[in-house]
Each structure stands twice: as structure tokens, then as C-alpha cells.
N, CA and C atoms as a LAMMPS dump frame, in Angstrom:
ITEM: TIMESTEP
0
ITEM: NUMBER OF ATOMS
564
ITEM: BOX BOUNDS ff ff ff
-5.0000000000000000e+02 5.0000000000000000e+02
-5.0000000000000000e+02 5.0000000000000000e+02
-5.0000000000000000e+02 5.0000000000000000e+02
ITEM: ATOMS id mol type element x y z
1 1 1 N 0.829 -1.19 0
2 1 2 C 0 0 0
3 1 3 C 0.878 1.26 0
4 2 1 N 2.044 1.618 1.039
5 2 2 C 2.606 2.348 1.182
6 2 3 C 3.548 2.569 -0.451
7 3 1 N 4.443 1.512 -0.535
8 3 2 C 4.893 1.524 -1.875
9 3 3 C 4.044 2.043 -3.165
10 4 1 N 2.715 2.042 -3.616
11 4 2 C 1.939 2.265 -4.666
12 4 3 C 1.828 3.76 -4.174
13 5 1 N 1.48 4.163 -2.481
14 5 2 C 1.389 5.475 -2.676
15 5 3 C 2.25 5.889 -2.96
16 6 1 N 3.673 5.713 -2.498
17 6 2 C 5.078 6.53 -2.591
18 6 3 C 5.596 6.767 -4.377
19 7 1 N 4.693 5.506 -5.341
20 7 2 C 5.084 5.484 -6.613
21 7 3 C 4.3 7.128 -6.861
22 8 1 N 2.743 6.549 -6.508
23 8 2 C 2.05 8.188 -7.304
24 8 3 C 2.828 9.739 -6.154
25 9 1 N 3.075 9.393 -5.598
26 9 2 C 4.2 10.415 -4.866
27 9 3 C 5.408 11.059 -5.888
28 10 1 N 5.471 10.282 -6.263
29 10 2 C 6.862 10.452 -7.582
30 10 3 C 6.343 10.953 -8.572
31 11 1 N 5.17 10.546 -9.281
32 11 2 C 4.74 10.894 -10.452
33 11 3 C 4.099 11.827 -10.376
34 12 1 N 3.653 12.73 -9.2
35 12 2 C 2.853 13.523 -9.396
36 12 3 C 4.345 14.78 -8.843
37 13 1 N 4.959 14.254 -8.372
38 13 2 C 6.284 15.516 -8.13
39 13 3 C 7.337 15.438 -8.967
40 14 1 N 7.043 14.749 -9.952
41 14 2 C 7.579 14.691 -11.71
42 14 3 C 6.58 15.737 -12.149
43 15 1 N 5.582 15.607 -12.092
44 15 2 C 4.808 15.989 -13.197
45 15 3 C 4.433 17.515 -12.845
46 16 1 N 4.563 18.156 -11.407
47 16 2 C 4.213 19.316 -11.247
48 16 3 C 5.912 19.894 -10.728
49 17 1 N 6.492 19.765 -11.049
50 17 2 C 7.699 20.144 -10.875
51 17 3 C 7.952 21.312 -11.191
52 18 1 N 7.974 22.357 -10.354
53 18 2 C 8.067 24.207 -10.364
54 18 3 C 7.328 24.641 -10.329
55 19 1 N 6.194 23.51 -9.903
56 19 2 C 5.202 24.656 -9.765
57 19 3 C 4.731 25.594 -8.883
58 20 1 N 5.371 26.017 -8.023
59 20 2 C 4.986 26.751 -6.97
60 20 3 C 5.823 28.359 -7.715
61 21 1 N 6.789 28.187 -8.814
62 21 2 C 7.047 29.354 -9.38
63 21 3 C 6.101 29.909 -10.248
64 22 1 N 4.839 29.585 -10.86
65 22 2 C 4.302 29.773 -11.31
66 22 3 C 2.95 30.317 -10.859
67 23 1 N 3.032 30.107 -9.212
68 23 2 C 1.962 30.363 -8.362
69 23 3 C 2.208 32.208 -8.076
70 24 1 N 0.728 32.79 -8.369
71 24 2 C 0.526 34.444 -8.241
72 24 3 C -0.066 34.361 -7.115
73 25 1 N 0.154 35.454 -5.928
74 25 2 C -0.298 36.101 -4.487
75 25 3 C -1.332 37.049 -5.395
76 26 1 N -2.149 37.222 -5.346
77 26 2 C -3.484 38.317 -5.75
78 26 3 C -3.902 38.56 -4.234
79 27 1 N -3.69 40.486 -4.036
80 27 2 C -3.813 40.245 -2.62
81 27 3 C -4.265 41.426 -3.007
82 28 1 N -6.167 41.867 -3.802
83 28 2 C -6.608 42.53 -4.068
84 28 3 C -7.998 42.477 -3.025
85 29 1 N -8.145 41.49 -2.866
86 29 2 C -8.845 41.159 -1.547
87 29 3 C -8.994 40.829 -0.287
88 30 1 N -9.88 41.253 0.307
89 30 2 C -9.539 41.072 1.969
90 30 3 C -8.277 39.488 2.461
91 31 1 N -9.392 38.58 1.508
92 31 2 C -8.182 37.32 1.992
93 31 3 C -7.249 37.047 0.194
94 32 1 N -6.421 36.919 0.386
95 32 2 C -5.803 36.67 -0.723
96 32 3 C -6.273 35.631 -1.916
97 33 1 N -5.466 35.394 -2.826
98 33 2 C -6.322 34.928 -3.7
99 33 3 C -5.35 34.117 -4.628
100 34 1 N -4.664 33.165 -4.975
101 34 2 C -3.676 32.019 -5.272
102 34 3 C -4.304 31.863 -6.78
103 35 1 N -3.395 32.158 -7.861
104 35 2 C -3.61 31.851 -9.399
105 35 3 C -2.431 31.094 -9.896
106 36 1 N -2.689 30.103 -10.609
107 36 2 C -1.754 29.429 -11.246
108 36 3 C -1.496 29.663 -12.198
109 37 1 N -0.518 30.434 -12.852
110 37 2 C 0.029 30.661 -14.367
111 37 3 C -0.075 29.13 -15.325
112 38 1 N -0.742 28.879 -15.518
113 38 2 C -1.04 27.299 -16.497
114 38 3 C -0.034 27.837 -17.973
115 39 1 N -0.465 28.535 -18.487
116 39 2 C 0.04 29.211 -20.045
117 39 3 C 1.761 29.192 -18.785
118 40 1 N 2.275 29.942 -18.831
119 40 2 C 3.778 29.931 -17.809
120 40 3 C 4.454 28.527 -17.538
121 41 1 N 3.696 27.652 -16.844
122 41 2 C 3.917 26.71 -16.186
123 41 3 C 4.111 25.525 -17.893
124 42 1 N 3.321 25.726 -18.929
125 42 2 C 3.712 24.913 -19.871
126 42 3 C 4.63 25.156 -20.409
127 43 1 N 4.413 26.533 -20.838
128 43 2 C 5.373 27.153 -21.954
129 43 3 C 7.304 26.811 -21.491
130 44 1 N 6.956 27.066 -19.689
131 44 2 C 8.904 27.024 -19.594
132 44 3 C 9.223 25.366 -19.461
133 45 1 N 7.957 24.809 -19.458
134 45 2 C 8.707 22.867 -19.577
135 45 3 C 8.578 22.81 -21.208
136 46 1 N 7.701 23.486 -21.863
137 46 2 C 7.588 22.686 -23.116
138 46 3 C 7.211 21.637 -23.568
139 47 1 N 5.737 22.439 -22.737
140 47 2 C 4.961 20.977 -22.946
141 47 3 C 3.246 21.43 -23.32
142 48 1 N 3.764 22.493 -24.199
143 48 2 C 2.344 23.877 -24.483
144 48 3 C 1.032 23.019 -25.447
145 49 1 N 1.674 21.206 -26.437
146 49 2 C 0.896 20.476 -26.872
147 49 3 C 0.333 19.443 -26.222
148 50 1 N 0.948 19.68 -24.768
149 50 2 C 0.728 18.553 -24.421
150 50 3 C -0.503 17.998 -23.633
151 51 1 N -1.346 17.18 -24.48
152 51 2 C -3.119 17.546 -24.182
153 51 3 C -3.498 16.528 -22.683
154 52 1 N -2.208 15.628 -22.141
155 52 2 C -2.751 14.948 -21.355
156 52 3 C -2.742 16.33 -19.637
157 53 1 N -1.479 16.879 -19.207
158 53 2 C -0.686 17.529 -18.518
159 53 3 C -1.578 18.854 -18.937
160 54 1 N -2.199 19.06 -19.956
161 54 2 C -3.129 20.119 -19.737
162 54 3 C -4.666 20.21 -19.432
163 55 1 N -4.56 18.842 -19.102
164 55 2 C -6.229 18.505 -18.742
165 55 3 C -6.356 18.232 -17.636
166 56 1 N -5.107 18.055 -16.979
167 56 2 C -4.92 17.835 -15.613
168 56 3 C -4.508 19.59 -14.944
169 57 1 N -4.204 20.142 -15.467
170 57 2 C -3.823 21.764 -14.913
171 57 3 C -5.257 22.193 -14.566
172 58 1 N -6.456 21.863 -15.844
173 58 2 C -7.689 22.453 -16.062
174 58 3 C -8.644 21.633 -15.285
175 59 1 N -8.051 20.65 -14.487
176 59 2 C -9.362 19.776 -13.805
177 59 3 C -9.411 20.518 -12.096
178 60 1 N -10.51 19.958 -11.941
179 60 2 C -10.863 21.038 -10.29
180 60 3 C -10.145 19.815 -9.329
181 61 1 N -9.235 18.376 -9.478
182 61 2 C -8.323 18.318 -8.485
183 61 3 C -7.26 19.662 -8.256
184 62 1 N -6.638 19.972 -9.358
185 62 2 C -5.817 20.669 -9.771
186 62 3 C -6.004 21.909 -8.937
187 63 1 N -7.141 22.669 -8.942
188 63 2 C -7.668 23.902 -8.783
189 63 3 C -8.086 23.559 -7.427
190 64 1 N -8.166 22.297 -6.463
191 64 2 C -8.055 22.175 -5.107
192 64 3 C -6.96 22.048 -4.509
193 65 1 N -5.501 21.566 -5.612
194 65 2 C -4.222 20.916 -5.034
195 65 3 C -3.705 22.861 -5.134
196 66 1 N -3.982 23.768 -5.727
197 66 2 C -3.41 24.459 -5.519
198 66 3 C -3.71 25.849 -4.719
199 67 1 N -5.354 25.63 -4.35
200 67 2 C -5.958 26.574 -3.499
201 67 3 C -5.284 25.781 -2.127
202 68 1 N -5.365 24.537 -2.044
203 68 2 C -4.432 23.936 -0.647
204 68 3 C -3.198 24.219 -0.286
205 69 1 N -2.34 23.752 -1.044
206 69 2 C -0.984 24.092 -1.622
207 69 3 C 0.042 25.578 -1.994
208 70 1 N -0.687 26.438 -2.05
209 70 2 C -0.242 27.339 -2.929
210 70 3 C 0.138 28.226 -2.167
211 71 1 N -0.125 28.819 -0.46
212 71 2 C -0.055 29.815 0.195
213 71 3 C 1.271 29.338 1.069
214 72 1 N 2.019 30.94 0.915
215 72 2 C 3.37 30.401 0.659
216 72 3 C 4.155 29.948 2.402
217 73 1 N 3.133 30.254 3.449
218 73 2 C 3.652 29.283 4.564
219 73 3 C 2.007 28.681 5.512
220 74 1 N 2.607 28.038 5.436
221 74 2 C 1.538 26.413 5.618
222 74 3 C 2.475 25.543 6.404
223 75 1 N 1.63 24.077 7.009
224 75 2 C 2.424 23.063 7.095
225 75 3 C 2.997 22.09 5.782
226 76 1 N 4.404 21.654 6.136
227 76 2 C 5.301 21.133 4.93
228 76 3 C 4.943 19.571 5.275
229 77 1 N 4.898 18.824 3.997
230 77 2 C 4.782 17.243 3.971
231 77 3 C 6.257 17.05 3.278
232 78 1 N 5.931 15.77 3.125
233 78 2 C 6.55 14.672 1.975
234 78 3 C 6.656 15.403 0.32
235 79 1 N 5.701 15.881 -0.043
236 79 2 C 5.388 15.927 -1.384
237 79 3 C 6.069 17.412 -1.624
238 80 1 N 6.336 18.18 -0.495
239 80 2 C 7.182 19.965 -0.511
240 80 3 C 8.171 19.435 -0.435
241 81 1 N 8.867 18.43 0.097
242 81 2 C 10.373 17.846 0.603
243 81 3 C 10.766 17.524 -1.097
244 82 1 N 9.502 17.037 -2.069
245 82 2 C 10.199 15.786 -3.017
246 82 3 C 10.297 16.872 -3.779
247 83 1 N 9.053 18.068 -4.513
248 83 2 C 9.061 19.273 -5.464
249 83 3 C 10.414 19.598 -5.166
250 84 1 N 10.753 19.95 -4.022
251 84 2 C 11.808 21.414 -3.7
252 84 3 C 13.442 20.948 -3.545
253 85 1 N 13.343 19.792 -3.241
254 85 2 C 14.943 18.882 -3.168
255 85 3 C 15.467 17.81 -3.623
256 86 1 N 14.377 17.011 -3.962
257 86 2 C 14.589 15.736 -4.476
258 86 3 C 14.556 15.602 -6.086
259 87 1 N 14.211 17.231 -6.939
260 87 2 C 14.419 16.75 -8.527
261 87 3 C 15.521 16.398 -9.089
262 88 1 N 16.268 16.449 -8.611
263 88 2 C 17.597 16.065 -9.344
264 88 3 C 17.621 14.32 -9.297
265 89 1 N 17.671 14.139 -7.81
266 89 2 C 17.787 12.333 -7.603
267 89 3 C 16.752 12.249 -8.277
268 90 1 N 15.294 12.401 -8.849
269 90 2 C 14.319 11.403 -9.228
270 90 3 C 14.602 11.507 -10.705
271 91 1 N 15.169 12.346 -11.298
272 91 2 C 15.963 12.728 -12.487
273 91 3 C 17.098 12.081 -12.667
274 92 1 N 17.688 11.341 -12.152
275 92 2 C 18.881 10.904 -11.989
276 92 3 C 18.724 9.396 -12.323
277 93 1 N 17.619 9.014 -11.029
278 93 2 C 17.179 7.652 -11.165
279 93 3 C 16.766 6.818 -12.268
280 94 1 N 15.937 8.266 -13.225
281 94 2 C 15.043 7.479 -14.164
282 94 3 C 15.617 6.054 -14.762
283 95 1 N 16.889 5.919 -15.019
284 95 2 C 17.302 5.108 -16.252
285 95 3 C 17.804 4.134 -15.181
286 96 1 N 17.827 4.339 -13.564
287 96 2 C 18.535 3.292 -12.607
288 96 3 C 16.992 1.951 -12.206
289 97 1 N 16.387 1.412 -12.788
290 97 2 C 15.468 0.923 -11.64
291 97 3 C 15.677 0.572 -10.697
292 98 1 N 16.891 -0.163 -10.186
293 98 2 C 17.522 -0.274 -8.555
294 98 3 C 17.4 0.881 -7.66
295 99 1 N 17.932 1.721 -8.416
296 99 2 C 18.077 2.951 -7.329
297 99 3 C 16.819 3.625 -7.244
298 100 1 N 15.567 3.798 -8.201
299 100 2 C 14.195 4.299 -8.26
300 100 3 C 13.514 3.23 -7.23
301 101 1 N 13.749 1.954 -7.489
302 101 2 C 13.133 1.353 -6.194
303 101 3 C 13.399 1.545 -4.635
304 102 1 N 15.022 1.743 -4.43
305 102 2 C 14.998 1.593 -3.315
306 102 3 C 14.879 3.156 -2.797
307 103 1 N 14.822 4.447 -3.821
308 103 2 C 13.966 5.805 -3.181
309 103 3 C 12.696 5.574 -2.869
310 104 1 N 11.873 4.144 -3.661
311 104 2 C 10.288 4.18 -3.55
312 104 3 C 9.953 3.708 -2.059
313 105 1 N 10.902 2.567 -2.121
314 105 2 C 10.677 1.596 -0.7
315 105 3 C 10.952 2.809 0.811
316 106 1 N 12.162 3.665 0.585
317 106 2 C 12.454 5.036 1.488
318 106 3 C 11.155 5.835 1.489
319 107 1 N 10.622 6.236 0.385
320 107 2 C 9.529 7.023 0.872
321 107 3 C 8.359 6.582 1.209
322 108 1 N 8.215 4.944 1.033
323 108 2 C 7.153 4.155 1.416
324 108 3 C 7.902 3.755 2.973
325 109 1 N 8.73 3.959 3.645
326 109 2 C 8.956 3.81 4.882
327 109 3 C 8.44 5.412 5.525
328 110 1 N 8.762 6.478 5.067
329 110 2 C 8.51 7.591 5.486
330 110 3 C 7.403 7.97 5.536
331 111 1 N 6.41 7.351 4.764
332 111 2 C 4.88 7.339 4.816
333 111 3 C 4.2 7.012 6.006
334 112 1 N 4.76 5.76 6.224
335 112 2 C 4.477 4.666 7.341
336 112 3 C 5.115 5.28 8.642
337 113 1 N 5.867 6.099 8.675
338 113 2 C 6.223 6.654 9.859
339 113 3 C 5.309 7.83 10.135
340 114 1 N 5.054 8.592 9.171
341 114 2 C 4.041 9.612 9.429
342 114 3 C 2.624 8.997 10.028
343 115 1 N 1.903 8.324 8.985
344 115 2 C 1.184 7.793 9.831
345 115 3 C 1.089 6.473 11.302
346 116 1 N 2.408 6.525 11.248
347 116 2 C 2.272 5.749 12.442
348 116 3 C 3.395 6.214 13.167
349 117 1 N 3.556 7.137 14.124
350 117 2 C 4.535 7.907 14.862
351 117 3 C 5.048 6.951 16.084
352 118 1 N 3.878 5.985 16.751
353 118 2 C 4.171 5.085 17.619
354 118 3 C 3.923 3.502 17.207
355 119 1 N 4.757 2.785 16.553
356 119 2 C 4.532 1.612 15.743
357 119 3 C 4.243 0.744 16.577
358 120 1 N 4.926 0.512 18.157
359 120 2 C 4.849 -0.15 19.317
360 120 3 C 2.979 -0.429 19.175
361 121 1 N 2.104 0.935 19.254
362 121 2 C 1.084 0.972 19.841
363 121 3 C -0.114 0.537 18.764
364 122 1 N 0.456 0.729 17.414
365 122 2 C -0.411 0.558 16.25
366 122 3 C -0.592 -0.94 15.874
367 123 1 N 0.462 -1.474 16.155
368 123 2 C 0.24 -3.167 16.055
369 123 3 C 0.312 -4.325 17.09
370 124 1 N -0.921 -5.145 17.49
371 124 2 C -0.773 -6.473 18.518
372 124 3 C -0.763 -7.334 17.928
373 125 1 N -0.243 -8.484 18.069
374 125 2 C 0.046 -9.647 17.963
375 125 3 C -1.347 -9.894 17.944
376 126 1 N -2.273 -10.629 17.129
377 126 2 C -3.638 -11.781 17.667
378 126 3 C -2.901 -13.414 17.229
379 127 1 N -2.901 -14.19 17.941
380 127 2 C -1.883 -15.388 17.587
381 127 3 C -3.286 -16.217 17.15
382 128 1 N -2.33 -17.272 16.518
383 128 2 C -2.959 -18.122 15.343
384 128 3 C -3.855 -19.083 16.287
385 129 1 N -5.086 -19.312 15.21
386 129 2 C -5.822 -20.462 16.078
387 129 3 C -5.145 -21.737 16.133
388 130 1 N -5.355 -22.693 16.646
389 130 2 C -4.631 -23.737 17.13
390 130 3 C -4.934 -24.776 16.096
391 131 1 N -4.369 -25.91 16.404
392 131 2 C -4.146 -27.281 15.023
393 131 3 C -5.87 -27.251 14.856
394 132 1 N -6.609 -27.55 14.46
395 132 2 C -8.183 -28.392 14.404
396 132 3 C -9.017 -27.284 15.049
397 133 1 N -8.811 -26.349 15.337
398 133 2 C -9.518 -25.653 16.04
399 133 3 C -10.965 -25.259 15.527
400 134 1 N -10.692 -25.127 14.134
401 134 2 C -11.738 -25.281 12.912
402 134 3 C -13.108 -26.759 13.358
403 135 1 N -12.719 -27.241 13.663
404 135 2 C -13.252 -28.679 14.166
405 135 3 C -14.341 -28.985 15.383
406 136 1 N -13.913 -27.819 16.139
407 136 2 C -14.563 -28.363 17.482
408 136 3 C -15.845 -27.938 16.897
409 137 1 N -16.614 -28.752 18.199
410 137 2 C -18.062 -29.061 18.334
411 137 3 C -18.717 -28.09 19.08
412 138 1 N -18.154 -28.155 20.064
413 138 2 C -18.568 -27.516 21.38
414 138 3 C -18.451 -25.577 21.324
415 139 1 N -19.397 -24.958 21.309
416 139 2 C -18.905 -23.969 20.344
417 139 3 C -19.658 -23.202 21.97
418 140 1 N -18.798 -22.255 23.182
419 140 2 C -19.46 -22.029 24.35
420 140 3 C -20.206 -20.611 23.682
421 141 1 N -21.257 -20.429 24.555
422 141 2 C -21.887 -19.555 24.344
423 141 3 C -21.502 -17.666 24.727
424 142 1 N -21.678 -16.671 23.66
425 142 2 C -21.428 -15.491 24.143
426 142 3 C -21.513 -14.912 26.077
427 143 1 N -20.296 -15.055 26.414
428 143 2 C -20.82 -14.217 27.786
429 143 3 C -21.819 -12.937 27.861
430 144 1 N -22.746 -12.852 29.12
431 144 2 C -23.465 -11.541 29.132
432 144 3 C -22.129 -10.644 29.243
433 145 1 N -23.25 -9.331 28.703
434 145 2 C -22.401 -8.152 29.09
435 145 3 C -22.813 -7.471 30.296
436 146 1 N -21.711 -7.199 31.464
437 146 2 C -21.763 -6.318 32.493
438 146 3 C -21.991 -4.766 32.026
439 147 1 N -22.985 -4.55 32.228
440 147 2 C -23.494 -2.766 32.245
441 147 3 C -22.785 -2.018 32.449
442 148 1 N -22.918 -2.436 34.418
443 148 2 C -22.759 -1.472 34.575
444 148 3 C -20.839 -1.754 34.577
445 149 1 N -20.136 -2.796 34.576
446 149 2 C -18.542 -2.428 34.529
447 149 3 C -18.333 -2.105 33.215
448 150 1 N -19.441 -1.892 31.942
449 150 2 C -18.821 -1.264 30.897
450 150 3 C -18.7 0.415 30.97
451 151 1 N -19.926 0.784 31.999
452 151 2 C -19.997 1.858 32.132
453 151 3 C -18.625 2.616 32.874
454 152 1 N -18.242 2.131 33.684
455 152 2 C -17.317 2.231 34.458
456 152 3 C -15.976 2.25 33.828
457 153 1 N -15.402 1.185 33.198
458 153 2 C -14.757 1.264 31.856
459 153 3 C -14.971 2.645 31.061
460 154 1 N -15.7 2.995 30.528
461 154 2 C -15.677 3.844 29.698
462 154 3 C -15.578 4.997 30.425
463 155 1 N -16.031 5.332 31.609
464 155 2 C -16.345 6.533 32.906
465 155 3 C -14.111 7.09 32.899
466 156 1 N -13.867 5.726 33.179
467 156 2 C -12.079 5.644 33.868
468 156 3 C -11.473 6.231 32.352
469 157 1 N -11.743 5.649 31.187
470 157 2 C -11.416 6.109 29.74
471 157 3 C -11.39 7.462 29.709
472 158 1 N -12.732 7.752 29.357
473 158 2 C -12.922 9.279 29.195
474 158 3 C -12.242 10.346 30.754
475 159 1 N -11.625 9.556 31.773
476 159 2 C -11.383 10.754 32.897
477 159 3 C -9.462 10.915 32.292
478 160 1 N -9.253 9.4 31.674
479 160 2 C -7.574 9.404 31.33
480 160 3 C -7.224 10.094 30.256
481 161 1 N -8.407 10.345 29.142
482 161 2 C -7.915 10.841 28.012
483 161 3 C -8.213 12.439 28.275
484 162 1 N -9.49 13.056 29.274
485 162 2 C -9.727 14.377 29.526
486 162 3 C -7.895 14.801 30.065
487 163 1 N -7.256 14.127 30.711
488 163 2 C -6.326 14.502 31.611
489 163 3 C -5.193 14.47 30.588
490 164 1 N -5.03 13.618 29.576
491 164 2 C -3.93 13.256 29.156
492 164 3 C -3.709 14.236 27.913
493 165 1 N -2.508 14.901 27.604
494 165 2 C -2.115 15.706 26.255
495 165 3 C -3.137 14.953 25.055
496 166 1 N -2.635 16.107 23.663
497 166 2 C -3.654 15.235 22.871
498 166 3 C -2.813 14.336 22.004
499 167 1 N -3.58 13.589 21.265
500 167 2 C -2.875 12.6 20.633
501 167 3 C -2.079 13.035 19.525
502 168 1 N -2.81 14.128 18.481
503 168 2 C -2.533 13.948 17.54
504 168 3 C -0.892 15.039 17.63
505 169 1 N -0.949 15.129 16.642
506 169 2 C 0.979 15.71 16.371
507 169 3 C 0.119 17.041 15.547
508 170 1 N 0.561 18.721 16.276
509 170 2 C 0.487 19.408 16.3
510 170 3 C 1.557 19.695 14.648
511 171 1 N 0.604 20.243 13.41
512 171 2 C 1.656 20.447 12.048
513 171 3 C 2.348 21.876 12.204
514 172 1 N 3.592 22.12 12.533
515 172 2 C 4.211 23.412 12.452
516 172 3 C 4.167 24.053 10.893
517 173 1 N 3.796 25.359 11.301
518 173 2 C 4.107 25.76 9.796
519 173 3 C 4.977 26.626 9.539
520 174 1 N 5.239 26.535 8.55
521 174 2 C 7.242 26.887 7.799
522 174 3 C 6.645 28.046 6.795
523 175 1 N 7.753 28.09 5.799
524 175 2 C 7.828 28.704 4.985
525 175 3 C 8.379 27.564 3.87
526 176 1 N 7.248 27.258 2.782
527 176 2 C 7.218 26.435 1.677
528 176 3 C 8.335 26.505 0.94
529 177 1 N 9.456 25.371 0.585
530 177 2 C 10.413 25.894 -0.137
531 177 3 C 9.944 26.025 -1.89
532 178 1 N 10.501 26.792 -2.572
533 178 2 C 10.186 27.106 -3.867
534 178 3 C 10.443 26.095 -4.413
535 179 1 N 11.647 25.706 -4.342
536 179 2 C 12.341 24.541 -5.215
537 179 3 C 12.877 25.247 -6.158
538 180 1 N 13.404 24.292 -7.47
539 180 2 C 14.047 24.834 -8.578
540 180 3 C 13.41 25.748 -9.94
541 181 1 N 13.23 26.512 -10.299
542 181 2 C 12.267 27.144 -10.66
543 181 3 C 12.503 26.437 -12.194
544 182 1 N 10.661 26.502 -13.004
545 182 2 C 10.744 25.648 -13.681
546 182 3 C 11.544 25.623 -14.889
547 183 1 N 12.27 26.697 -15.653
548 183 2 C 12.821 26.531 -16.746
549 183 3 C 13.91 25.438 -16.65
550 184 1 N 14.038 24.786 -15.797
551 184 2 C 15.412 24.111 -15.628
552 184 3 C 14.768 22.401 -16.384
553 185 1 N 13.548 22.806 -16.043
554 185 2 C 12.659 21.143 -16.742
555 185 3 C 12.548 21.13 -17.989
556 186 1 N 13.308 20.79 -19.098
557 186 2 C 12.548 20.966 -20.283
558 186 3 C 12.238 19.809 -20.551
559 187 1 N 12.223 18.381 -20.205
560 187 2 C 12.111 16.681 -20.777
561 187 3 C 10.958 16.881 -20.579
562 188 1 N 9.996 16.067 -21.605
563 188 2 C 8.671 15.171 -20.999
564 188 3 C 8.51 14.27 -20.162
């Protein structure tokens, strides 16, 4: 899973590569206002025929990835790390498949760390049923459920988690790096 995402991770920071140089501040209104130079953004890759990469500029993912994306400090992921530092190695790689795999398998580990910050806590053991276990006869019946010790249970829950910090991981926000600005891309 992680690996297939980390592939479209690549292909989509191939394929929008500079684009944050192409991104306009319109700050004619109270809240600002984020335009993507599309005509700009083709013309300096040279890719002004190119009808697949322009149907994707003109689709409303596009026009959500960059009303999200586009304001120039935010919290930074994976995908600001790969635009802004990593074009050269994924440029480099193309013709290596060894070395394109084992960047895929790296950023499919880095995935997996983001979403799982405490790996200890995200995975238990459930151990295997036993030889024949499939077999038995004797099949015991559901225990009742205690009320009121579920209530109680849940009472002790909700007093540990009111008390306890929160879970999730607070996103700092930076200042977006530009990366390489796009005339430097001219390949398809």
C-alpha cells in the first residue's frame, strides 16, 4: 500500500515540478487569492501540446491541489520535501530501476512513519488459532455483558484521556520551499 502510494508520490512531483514558481499572491482582496500561471507553467517545460498535462492543470483536483498548496507558509509534507529537493535524484534515477526502487521503498517507509509515529502501539500480535480448532463441536456460548462495569470502563477512559495531552501531532508551519524554478525542466 505504502509503496503504490510513494510510486504516485513520484509521479505527481515529476509531473508538477516548479510549480509553486508559477503560483501568483493576488492580494486585491480582503483574503488573498492564489492563481496558477497554467500558459507559464507549460510554456517554460515545453509541454504547451501537451493535451494529457493540460487537462490535468484544467481539472478542479488541480484547482483544489493548488488553493491547498499554494499559500506560501503552511504546514510542509513529503510531497514539498520531493518538489523542492529531491528533482535532481528522481531525475537521476530514471534510467537506474535499482536505485528508483529503493527511493520508492524510502519514501514508502517515510509514509508509514508519518502515519504511524508510535509503531509499538499501532500493532498487537492476535496469535494463530490452534491445530483443528476449525473442528470443534462444542462452540461455548457469548458471555453476558456487564453494564454497569462497561460503564465504568468507559467513565475511567474518558477521565484518562480528559487529563492526558492530545494525541494527535500538532503540524508546524514553515515557509514552503520554492524549489528549482521551472525553466530548468525541459524533458517530458
Amino acid at each position: 500500500d505504502k509503496e503504490v502510494r510513494a510510486i504516485f508520490l513520484r509521479l505527481f512531483a515529476q509531473l508538477f515540478q516548479g510549480y509553486r514558481s508559477c503560483l501568483q499572491l493576488i492580494r486585491i482582496h480582503a483574503e488573498p487569492v492564489i492563481h496558477f500561471h497554467k500558459a507559464a507553467f507549460l510554456g517554460q517545460r515545453g509541454l504547451i501540446e501537451n493535451d494529457f498535462l493540460t487537462k490535468v492543470l484544467n481539472g478542479m483536483a488541480f484547482a483544489g491541489f493548488v488553493s491547498e498548496r499554494g499559500p506560501p507558509f503552511r504546514a510542509c509534507d513529503l510531497f514539498d520535501e520531493l518538489v523542492a529537493f529531491e528533482v535532481e535524484r528522481i531525475k537521476a534515477e530514471e534510467g537506474n530501476p535499482p536505485k528508483m526502487i529503493k527511493h520508492v521503498r524510502e519514501l514508502a517507509e517515510q509514509l508509514f512513519k508519518n502515519e504511524n509515529p508510535n509503531p509499538h502501539i499501532a500493532f498487537q500480535k492476535v496469535p494463530r488459532p490452534t491445530e483443528g480448532s476449525h473442528l470443534r463441536v462444542h462452540i461455548l456460548p457469548f458471555p453476558r455483558i456487564n453494564e454497569c462495569r462497561v460503564q465504568e470502563l468507559l467513565q475511567e477512559g474518558l477521565a484518562r484521556s480528559q487529563g492526558a495531552p492530545p494525541a494527535t501531532r500538532g503540524d508546524k508551519k514553515c515557509v514552503v520551499p520554492a524549489g528549482p524554478p521551472v525553466g530548468m525542466f525541459t524533458s517530458s
